[in-house]
C-alpha positions as CSV (number, residue, x, y, z in Angstrom):
1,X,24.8,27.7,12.7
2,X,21.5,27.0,10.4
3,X,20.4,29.3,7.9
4,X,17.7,27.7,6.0
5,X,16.6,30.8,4.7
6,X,17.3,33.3,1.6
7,X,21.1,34.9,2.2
8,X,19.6,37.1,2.1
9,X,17.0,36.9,4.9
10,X,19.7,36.2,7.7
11,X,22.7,38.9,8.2
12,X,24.4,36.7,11.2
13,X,27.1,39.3,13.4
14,X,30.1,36.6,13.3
15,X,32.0,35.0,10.9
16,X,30.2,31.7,10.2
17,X,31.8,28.2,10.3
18,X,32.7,26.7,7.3
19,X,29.7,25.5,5.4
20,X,29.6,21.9,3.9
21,X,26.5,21.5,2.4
22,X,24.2,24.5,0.9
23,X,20.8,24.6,-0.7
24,X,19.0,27.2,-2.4
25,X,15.3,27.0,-3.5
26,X,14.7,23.5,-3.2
27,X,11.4,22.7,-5.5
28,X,10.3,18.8,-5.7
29,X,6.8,17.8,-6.8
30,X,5.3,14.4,-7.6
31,X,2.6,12.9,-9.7
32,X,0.2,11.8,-7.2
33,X,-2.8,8.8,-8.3
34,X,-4.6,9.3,-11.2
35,X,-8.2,9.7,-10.1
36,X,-9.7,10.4,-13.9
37,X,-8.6,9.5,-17.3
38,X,-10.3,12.7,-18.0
39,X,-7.7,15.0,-15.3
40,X,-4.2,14.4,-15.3
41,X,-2.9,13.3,-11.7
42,X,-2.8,15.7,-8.9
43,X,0.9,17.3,-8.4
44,X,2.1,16.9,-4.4
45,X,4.3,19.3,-3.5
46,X,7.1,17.9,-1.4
47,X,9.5,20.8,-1.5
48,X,8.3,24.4,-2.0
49,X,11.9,26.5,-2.2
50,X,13.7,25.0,0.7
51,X,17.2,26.7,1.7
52,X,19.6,26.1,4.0
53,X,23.2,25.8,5.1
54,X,24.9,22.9,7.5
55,X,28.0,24.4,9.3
56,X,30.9,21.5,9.9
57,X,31.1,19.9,12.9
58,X,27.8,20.6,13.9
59,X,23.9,18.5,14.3
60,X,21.3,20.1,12.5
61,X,17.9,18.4,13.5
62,X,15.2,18.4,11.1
63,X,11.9,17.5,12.5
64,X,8.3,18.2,11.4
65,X,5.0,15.3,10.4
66,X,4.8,12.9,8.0
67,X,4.7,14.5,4.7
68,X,6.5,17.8,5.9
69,X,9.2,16.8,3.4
70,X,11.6,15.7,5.6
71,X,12.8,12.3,3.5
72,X,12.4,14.1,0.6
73,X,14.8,16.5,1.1
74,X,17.4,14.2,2.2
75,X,17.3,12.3,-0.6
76,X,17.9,15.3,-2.7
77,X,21.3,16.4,-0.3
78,X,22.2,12.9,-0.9
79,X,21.6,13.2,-4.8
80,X,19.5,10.2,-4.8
81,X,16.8,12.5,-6.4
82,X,16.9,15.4,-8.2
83,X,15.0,18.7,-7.4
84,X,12.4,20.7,-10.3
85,X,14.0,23.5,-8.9
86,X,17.4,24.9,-6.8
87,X,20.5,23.7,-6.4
88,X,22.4,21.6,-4.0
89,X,26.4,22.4,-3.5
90,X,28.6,20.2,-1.1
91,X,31.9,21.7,-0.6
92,X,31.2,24.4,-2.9
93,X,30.2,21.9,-5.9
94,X,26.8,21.2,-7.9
95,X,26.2,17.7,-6.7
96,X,23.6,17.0,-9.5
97,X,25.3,16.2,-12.9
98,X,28.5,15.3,-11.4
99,X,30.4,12.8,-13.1
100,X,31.6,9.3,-11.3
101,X,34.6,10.2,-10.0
102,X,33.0,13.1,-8.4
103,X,29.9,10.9,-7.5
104,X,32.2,8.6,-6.1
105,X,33.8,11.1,-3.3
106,X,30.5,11.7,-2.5
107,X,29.6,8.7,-1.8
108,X,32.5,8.4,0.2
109,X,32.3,11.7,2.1
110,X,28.8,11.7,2.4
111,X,26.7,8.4,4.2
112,X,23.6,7.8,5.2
113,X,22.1,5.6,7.7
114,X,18.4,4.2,7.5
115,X,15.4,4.3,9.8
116,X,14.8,0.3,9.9
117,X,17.8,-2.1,9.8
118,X,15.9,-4.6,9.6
119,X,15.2,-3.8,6.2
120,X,18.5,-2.0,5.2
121,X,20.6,-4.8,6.0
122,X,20.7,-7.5,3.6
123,X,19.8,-11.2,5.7
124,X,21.8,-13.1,3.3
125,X,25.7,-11.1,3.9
126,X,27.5,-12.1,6.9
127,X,27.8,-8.8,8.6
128,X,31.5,-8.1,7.6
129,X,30.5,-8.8,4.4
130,X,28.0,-6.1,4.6
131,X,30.1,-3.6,6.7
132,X,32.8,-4.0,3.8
133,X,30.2,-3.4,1.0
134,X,31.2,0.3,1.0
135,X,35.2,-0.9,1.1
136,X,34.7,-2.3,-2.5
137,X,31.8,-0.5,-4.5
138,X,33.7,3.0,-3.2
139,X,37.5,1.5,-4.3
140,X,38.6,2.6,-1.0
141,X,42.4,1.1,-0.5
142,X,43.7,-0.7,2.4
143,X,43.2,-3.6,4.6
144,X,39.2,-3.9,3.9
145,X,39.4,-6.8,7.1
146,X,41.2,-4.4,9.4
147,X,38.8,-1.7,8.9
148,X,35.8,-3.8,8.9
149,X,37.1,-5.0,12.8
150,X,38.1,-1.3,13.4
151,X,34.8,0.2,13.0
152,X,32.5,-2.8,14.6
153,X,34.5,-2.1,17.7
154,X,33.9,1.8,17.2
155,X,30.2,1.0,17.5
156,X,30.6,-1.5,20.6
157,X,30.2,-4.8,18.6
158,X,32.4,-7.7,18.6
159,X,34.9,-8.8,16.3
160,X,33.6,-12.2,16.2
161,X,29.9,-10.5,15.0
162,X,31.3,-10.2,11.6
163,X,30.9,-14.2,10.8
164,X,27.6,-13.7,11.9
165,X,24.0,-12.7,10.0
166,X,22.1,-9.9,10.9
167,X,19.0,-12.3,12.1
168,X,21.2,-13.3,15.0
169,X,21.6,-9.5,16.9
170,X,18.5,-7.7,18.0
171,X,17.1,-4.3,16.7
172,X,19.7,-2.2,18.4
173,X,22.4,-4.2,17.5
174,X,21.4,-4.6,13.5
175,X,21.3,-0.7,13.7
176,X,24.8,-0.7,15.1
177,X,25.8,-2.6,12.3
178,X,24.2,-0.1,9.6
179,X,26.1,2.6,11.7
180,X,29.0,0.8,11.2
181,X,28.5,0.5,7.3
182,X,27.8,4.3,6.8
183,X,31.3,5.3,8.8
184,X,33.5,2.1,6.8
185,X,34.5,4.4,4.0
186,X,35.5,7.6,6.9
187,X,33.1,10.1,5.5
188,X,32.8,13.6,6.7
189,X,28.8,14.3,7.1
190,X,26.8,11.3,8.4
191,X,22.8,11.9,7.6
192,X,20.7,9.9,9.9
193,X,17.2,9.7,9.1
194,X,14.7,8.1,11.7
195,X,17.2,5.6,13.4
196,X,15.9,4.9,16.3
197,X,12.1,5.2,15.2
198,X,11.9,1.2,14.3
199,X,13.6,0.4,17.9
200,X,12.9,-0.3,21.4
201,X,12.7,3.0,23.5
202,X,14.9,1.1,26.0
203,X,17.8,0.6,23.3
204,X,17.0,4.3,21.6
205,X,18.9,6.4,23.9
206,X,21.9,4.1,23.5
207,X,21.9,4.0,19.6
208,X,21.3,8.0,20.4
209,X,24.5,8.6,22.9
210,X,26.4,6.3,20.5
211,X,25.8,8.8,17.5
212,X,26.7,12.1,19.8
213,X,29.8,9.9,21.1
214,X,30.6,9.3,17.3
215,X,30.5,12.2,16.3
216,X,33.0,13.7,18.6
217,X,35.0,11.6,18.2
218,X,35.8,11.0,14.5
219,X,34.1,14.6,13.8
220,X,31.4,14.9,11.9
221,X,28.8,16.6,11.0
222,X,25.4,15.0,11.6
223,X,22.1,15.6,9.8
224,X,19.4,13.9,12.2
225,X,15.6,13.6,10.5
226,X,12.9,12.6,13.6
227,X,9.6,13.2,14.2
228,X,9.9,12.9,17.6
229,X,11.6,16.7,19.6
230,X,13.1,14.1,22.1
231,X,15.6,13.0,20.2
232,X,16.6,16.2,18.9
233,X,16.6,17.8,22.2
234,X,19.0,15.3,23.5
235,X,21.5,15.3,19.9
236,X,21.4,18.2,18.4
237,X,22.7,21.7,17.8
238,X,20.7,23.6,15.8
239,X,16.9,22.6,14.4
240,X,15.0,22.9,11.5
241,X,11.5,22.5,11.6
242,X,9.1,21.2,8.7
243,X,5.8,21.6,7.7
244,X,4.4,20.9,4.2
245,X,7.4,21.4,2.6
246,X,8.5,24.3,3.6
247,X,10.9,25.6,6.6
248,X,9.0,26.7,9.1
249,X,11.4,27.6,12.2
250,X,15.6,27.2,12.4
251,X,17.7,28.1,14.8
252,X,19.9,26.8,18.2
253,X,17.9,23.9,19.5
254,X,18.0,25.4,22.7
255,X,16.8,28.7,21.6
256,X,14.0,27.3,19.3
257,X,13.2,24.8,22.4
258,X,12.8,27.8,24.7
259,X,10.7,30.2,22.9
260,X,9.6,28.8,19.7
261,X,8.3,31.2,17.8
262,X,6.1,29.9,14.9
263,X,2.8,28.4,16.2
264,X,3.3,25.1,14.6
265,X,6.9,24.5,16.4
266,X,5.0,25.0,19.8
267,X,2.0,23.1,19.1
268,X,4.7,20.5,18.3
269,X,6.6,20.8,21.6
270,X,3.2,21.0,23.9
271,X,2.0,17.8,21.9
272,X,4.9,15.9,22.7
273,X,4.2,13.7,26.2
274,X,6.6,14.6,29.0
275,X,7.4,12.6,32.6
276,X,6.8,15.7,34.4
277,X,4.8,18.5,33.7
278,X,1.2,19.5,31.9
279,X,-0.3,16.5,30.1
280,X,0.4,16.6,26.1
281,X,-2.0,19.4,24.2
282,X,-3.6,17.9,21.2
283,X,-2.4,19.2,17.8
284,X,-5.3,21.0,16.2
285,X,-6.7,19.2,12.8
286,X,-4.8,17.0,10.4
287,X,-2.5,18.7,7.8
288,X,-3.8,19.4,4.7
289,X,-2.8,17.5,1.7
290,X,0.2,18.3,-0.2
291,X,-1.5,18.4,-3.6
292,X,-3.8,21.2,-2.1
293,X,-1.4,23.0,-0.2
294,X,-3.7,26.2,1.6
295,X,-2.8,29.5,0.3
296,X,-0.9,32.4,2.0
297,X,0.9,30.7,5.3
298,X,-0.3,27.3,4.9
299,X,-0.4,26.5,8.7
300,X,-3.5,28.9,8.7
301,X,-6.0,26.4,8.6
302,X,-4.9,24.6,12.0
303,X,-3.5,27.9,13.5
304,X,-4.9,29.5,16.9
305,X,-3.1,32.7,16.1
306,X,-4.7,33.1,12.0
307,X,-6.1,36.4,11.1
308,X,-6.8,37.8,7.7
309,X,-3.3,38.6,6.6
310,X,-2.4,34.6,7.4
311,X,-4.7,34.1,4.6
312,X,-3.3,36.1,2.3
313,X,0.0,36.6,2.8
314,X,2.8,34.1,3.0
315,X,5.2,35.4,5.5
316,X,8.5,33.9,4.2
317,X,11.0,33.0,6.6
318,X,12.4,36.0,7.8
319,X,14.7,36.9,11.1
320,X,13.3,39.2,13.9
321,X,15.3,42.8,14.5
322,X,18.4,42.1,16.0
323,X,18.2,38.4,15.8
324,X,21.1,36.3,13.9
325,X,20.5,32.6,14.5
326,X,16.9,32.3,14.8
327,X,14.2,32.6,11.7
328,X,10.2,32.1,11.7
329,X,8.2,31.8,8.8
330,X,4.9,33.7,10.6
331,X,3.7,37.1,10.9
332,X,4.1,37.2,14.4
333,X,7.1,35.8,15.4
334,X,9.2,37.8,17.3
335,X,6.4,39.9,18.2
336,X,5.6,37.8,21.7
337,X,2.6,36.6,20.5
338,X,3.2,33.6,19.4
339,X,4.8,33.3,23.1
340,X,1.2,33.5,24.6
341,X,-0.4,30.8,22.4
């Protein structure tokens, strides 16, 4: 289960699964170009009080446009940034401020693999080289050439590939290789942000069943960021959706995929092109910047459903009666409104 809401917005009727990572009120701005020497920069908000829990075992998509705040927030689970604002726990513990041995078994527990592997993957390492890079800066003990074979092979590579450079596979393959970097040290949560964006679409759903397959079978729990419902569709659990920094929708994928119920999570699903079915509907306007985020729900602007208290009002993210895994952040979710858009 996802609750990327207040605690106190979600009251769920079962006993939860243990929770591995947690955040609570997520802020992260950033000095935008200076424009004037007489006006200090513009301030773009990339977080606005962000919460959430990830449940082990499970694949929380999180999905939304570019500049929903997607990245950002994963860099700030992965304490590669620092929040304004909140706090981030894994395991129970504050990951900012932790000292190195602590960083370390984060580092270790906790890897991350990157949308282009073209770029991720240095072109002057022999591959093991690369896939062993974690072995050494991580001190992880053991046979470092064993378990460089061991996980090449757990990714459908050769043993032979690890003489080789990464210039000599092809996209899929290089991202097999980063795969195989992020699990070298066995960590527990694997965050996967836009790997198969930079691909072929005939080698995504491979990379895609690979990741499912992995997952099973060394059990993890998965954090997949996309743009595209697709690929969360086919991978994931439960789904979160973005929108200017802010959680707009969570719940089951299934559920969510069925009946969304914020306006900007089915605008999102009817503009995605299908095989079968009604042609794609446009999304309405372009999202508004995020140093001049729109007051009261800031999906208003681009929103068939916007009436006066839209403007006003920002809903929150709040559960309908009688629902424990699914939250909107709109004034007429759960109403059946938002069903007719």
């Amino acid at each position: 289960m996802i609750v990327a809401a207040a605690p106190e917005a979600l009251t769920p009727a079962r006993k939860r699964p243990r929770t591995v990572y947690e955040a609570r009120g997520l802020v992260r701005t950033y000095a935008g170009p200076r424009e004037s020497l007489r006006r200090p920069p513009a301030q773009l908000q990339a977080l606005r009080g962000v919460s959430l829990a990830i449940a082990a075992g499970e694949t929380l998509g999180i999905v939304g446009e570019s500049g929903s705040g997607k990245s950002t927030l994963v860099r700030i689970l992965l304490a590669l940034d620092q929040p304004q604002a909140g706090v981030v726990e894994y395991e129970g513990e504050q990951v900012s401020g932790l000292a190195e041995s602590r960083l370390r078994r984060l580092r270790r527990e906790v890897q991350v693999v990157f949308q282009d592997p073209a770029s991720s993957l240095d072109p002057r390492m022999r591959v093991g080289d690369t896939v062993a890079e974690p072995l050494r800066s991580l001190r992880v003990a053991g046979d470092q050439q064993a378990r460089v074979a061991e996980v090449l092979a757990a990714v459908g590579l050769e043993a032979d590939a690890a003489r080789r450079y990464p210039h000599q596979f092809s996209g899929g393959q290089r991202q097999r290789i980063a795969i195989a970097r992020a699990l070298a040290p066995g960590p527990r949560v694997l965050f996967a942000d836009e790997p198969v964006s930079a691909l072929d679409v005939s080698v995504r759903a491979q990379i895609l069943n690979l990741l499912r397959d992995l997952k099973q079978r060394l059990d993890l729990t998965l954090v997949l960021v996309s743009h595209d419902l697709s690929v969360v569709r086919h991978v994931c659990d439960q789904v979160m959706v973005m929108y200017l920094g802010r959680v707009v929708e969570a719940g089951p994928t299934g559920d969510v995929f069925a009946s969304p119920q914020h306006p900007y999570t089915r605008l999102l699903l009817e503009s995605a092109p299908t095989l079968s079915g009604p042609p794609p509907r446009p999304m309405p306007g372009q999202a508004p910047s995020a140093s001049d985020v729109p007051g009261g729900c800031a999906f208003h602007p681009r929103c068939p459903l916007a009436f006066d208290r839209c403007l006003a009002e920002d809903p929150g993210l709040l559960a309908g009666a009688g629902v424990t895994s699914r939250a909107a952040a709109c004034h007429l979710a759960f109403t059946g409104r938002v069903d007719r858009l």
